[in-house]
DSSP file (Angstrom, degrees, kcal/mol; ACC not computed):
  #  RESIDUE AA STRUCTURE BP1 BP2  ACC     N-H-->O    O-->H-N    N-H-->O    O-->H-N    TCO  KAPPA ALPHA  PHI   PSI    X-CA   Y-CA   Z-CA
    1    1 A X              0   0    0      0, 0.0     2,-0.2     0, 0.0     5,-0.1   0.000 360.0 360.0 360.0 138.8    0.0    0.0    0.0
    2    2 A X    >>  -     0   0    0      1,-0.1     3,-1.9     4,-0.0     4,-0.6  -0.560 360.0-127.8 -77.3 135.9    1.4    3.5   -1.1
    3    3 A X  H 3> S+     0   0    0      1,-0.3     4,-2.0    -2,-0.2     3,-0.4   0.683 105.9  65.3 -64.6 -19.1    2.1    5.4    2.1
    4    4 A X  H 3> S+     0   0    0      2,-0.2     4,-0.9     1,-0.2    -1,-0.3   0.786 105.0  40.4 -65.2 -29.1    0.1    8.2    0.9
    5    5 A X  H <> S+     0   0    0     -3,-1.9     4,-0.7     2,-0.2    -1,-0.2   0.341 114.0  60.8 -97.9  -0.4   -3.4    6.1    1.0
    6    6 A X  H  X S+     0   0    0     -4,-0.6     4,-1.7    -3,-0.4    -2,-0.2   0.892 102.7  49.7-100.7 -55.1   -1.9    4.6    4.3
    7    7 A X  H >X S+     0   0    0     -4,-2.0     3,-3.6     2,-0.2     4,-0.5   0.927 109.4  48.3 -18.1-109.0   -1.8    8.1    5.8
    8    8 A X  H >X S+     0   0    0     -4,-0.9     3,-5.1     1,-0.3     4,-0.8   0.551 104.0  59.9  -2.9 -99.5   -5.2    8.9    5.0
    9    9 A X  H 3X S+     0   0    0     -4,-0.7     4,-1.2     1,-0.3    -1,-0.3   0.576 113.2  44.1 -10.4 -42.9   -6.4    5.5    6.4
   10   10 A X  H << S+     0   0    0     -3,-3.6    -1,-0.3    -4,-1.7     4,-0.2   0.828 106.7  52.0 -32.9 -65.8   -4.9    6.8    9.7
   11   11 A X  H <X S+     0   0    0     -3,-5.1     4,-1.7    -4,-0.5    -2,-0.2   0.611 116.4  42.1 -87.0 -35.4   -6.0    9.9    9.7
   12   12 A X  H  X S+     0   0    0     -4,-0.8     4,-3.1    -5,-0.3    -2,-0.2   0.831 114.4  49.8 -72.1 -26.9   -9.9    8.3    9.1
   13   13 A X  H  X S+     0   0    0     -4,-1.2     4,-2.4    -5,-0.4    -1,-0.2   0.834 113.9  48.6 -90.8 -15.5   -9.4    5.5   11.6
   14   14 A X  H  > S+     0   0    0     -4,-0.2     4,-3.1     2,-0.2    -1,-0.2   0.965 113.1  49.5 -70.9 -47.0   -8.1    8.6   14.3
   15   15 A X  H  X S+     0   0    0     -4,-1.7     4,-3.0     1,-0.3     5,-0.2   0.966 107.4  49.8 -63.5 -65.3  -11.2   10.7   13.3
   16   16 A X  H  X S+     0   0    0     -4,-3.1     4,-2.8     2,-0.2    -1,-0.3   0.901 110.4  54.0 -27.6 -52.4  -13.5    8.0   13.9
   17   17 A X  H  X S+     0   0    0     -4,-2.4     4,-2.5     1,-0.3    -2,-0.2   0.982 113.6  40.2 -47.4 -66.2  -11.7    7.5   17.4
   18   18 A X  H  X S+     0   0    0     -4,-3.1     4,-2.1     2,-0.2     6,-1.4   0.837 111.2  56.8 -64.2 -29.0  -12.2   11.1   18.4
   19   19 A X  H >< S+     0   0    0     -4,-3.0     3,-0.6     4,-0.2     5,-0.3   0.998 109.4  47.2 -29.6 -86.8  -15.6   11.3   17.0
   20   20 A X  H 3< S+     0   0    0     -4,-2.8    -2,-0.2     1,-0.3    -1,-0.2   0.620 107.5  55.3 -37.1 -39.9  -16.6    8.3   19.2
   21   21 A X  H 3< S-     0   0    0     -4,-2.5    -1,-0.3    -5,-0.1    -2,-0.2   0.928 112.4-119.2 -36.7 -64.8  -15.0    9.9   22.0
   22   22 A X  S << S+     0   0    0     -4,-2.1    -2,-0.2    -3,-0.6    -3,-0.2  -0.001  87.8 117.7 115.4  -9.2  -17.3   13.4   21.7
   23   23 A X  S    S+     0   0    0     -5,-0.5     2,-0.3    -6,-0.2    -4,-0.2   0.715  77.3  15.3 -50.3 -14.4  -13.7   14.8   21.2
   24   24 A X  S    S-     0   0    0     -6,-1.4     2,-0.4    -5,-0.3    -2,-0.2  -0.996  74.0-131.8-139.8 146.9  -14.5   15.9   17.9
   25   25 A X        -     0   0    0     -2,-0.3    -6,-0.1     1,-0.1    -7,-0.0  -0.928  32.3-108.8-115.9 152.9  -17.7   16.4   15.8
   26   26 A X        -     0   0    0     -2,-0.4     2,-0.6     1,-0.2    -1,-0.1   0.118  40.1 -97.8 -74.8 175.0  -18.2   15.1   12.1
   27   27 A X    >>  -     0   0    0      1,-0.1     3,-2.3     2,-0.0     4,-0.5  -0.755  30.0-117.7 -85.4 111.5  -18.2   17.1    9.6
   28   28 A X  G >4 S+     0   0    0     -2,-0.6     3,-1.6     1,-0.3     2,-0.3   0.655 120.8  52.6   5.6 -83.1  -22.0   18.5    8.1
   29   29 A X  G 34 S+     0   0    0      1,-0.3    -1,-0.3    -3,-0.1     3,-0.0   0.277 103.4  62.2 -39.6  -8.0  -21.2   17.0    5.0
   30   30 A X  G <4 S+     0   0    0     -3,-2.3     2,-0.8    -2,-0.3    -1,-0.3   0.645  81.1  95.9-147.9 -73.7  -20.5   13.8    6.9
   31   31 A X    <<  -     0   0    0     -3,-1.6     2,-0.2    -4,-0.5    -1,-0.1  -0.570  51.1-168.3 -67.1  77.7  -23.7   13.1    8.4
   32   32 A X        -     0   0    0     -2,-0.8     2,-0.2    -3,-0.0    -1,-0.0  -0.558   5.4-179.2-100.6 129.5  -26.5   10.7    7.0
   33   33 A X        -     0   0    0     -2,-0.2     2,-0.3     2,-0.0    -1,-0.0  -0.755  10.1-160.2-129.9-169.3  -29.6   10.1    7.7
   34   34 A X        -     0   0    0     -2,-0.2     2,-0.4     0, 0.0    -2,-0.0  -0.852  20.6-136.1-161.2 117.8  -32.7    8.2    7.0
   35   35 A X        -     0   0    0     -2,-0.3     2,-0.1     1,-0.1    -2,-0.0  -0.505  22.5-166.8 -42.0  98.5  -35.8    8.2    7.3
   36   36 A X        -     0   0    0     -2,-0.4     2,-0.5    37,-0.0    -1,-0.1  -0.344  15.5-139.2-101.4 163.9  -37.4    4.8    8.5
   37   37 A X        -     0   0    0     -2,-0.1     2,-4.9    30,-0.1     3,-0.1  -0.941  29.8-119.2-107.9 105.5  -41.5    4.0    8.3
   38   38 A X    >>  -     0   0    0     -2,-0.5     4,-3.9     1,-0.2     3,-1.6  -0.023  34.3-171.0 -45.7  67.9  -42.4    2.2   11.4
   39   39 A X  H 3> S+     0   0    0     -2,-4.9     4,-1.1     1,-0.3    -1,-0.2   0.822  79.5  55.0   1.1 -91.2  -43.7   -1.0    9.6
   40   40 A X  H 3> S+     0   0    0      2,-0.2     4,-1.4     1,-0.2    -1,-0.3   0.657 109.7  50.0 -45.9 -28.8  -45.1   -2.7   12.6
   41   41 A X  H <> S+     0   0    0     -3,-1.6     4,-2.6     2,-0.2     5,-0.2   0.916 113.1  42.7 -72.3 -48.5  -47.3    0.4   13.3
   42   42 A X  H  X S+     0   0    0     -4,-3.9     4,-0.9     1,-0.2    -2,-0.2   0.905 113.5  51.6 -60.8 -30.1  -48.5    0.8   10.1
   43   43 A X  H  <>S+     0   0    0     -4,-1.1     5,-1.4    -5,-0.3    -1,-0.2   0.755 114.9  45.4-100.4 -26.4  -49.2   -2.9    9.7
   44   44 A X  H ><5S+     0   0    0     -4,-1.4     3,-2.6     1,-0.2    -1,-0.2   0.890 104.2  53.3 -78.2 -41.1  -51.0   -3.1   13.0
   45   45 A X  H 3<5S+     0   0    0     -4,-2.6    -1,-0.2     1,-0.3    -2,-0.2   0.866  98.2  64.0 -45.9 -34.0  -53.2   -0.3   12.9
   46   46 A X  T 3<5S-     0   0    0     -4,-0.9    -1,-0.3    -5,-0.2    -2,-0.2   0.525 114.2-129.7 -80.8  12.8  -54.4   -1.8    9.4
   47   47 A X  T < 5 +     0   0    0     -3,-2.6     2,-0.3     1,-0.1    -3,-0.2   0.876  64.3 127.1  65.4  38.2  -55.5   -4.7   12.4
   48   48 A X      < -     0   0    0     -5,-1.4    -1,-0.1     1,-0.2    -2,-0.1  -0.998  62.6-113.7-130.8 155.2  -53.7   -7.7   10.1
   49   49 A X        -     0   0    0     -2,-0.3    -1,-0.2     1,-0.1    -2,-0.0   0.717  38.3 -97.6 -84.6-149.0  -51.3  -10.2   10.7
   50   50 A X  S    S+     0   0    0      3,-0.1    14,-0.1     2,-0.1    -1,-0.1   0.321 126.1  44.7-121.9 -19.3  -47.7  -10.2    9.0
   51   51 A X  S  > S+     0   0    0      2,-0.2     4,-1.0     3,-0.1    10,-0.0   0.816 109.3  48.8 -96.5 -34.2  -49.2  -12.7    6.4
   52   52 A X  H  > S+     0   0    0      1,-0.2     4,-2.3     2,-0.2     5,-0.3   0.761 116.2  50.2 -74.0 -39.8  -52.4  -11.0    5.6
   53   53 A X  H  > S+     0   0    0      2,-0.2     4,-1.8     3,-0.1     6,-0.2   0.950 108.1  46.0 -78.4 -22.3  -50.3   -7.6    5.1
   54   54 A X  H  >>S+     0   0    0      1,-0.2     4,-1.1     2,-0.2     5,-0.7   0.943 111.2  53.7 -88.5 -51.6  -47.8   -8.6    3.0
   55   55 A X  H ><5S+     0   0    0     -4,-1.0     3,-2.0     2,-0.2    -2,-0.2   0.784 112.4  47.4   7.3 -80.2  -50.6  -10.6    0.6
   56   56 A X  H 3<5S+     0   0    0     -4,-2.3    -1,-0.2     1,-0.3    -2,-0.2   0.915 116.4  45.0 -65.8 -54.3  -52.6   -7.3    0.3
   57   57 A X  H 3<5S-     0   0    0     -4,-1.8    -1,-0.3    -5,-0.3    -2,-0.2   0.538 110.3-116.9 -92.4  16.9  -49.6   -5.5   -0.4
   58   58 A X  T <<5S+     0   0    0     -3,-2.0     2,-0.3    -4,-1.1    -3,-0.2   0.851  70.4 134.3  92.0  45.5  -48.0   -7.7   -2.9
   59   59 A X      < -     0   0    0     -5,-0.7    -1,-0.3    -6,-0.2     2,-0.1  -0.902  63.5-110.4-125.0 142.7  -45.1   -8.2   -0.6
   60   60 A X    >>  -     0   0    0     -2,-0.3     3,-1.3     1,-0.1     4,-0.6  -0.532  34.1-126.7 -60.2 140.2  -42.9  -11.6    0.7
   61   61 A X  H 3> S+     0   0    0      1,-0.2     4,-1.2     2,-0.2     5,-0.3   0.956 115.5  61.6 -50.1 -53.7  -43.9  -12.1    4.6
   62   62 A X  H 34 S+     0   0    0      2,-0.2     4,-0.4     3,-0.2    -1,-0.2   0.534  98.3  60.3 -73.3  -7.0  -40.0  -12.0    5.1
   63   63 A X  H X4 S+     0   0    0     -3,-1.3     3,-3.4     2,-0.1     2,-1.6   0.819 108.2  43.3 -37.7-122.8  -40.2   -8.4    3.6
   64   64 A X  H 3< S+     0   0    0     -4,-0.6     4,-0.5     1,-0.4    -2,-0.2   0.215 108.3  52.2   9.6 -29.3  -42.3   -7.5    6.2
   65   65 A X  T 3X S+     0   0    0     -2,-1.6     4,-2.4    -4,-1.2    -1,-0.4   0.866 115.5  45.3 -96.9 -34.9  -40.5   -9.1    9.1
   66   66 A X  T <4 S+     0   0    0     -3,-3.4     6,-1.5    -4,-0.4    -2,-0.3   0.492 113.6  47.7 -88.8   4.6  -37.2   -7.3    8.0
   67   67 A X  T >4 S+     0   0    0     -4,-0.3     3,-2.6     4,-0.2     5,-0.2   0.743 112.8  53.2 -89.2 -61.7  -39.0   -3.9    7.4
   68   68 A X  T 34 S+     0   0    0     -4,-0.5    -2,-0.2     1,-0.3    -3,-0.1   0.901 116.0  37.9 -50.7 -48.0  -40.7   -4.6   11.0
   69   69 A X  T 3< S-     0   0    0     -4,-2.4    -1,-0.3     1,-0.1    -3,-0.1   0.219 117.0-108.5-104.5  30.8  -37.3   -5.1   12.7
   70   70 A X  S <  S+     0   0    0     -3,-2.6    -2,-0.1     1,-0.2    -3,-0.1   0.339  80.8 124.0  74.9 -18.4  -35.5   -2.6   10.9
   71   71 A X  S    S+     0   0    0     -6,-0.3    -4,-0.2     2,-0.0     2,-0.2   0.621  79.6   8.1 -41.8  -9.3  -33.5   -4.8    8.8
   72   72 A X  S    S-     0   0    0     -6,-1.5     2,-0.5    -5,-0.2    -2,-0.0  -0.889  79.3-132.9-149.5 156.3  -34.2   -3.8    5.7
   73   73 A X        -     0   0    0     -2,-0.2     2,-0.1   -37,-0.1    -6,-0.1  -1.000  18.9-116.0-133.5-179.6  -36.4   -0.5    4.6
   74   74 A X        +     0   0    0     -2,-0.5     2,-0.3   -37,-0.1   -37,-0.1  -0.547  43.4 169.6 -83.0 112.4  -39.3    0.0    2.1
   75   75 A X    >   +     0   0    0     -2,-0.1     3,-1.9     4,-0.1     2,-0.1  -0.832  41.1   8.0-125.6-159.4  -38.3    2.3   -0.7
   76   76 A X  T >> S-     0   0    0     -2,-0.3     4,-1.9     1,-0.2     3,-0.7  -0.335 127.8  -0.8  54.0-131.9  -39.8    3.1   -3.9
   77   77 A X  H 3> S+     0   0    0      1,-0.2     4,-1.4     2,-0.2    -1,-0.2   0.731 132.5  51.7 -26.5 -53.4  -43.0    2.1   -4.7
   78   78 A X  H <4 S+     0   0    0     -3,-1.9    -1,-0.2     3,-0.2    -2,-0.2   0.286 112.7  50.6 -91.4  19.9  -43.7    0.0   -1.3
   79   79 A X  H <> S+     0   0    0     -3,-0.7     4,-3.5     2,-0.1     5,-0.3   0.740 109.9  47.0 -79.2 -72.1  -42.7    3.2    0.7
   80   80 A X  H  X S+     0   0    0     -4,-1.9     4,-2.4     1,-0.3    -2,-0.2   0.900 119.8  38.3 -21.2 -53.4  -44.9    5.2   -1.2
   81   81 A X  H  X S+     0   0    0     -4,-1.4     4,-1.8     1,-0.2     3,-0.3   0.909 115.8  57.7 -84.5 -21.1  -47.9    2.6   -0.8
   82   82 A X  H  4 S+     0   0    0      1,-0.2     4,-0.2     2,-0.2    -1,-0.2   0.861 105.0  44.7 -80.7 -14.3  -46.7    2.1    2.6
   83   83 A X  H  X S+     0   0    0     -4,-3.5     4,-1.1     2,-0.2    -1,-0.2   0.776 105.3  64.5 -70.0 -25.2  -47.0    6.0    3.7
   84   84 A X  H  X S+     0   0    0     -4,-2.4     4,-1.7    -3,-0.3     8,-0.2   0.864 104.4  45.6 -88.2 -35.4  -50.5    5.9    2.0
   85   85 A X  H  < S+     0   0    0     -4,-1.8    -1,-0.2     1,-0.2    -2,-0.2   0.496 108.7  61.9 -71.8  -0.1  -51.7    3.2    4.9
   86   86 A X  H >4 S+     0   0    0     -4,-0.2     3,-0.8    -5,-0.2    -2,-0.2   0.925 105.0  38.9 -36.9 -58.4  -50.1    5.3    7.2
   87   87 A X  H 3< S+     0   0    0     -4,-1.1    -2,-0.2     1,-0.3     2,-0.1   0.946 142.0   5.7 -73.4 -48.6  -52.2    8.2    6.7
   88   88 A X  T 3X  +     0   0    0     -4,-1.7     4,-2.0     1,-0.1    -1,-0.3  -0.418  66.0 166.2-120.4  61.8  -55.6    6.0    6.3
   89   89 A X  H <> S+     0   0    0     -3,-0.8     4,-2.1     1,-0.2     5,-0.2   0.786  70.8  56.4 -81.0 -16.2  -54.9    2.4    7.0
   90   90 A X  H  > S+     0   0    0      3,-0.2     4,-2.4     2,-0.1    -1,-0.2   0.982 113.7  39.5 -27.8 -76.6  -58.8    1.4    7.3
   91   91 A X  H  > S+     0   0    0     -3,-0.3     4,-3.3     2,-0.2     5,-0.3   0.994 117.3  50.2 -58.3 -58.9  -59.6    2.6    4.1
   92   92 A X  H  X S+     0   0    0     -4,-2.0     4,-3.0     1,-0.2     5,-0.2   0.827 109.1  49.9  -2.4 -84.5  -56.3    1.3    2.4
   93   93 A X  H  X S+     0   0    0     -4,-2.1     4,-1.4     1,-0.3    -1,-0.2   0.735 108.0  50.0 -51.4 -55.4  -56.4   -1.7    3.5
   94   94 A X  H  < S+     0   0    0     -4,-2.4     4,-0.4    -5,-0.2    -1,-0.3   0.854 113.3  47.7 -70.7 -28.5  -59.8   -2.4    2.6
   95   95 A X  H  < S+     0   0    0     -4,-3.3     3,-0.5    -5,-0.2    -2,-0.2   0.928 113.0  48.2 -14.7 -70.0  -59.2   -1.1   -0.9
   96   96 A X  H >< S+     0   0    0     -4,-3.0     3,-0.9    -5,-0.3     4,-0.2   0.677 112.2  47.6 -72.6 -18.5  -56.0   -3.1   -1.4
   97   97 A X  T 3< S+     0   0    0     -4,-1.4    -1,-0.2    -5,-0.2    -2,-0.1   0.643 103.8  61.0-100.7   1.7  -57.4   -6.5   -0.1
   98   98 A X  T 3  S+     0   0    0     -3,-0.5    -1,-0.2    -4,-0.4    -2,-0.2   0.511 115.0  35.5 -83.7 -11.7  -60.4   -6.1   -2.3
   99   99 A X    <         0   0    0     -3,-0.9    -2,-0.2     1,-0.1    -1,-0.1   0.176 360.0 360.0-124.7  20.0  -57.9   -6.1   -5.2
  100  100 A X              0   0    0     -4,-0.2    -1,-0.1    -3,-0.1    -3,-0.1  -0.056 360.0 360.0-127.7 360.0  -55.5   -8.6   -3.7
C-alpha cells in the first residue's frame, strides 16, 4: 500500500476515534440520515397479521418481518404505498385486499 493512501487510512481511523470519544464532531457533510417508516405500526393499525399484510400489499412475509425489525427498509414504490396506509390504513387496507 502507497504510504500516501496509508496516511489517509490513519487519519480516518483517528477521526472516527475522536468522534466516538465526543472529542470531535463530524463534519456536516459527513452526516446521514434516513428516514425509516415504522412497519409494525402501520401494519397493525391496518389490524392484520404479517401474512395477511404482506398478501394485500404484494409483498414476501420475510419483507415484512425485515421492514418490521429494521433490517431492511421499504423504498420506492412500497414506501410510497406504505405511507398511503399510514395516513388512512382502514380505508387502504380495505381497498388493497379487495384487489388482492
Amino acid at each position: 500500500m502507497k504510504d500516501e493512501l496509508f496516511d489517509d487510512l490513519l487519519a480516518s481511523a483517528e477521526e472516527m476515534v475522536a468522534i466516538e470519544n465526543g472529542e470531535q464532531q463530524p463534519a456536516a457533510n459527513a452526516i446521514h440520515s434516513y428516514d425509516t417508516l415504522d412497519v409494525k405500526a402501520i401494519r397493525t393499525a391496518s389490524g392484520k397479521n404479517q401474512q395477511e399484510f404482506a398478501k394485500i400489499i404484494g409483498a414476501s412475509v420475510e419483507s415484512v418481518k425485515s421492514w418490521e425489525t429494521r433490517r431492511r427498509n421499504p423504498s420506492g414504490t412500497t414506501r410510497k404505498l406504505l405511507t398511503l396506509i399510514e395516513a388512512n390504513p382502514k380505508v387502504m387496507i380495505e381497498r388493497l385486499a379487495a384487489t388482492a
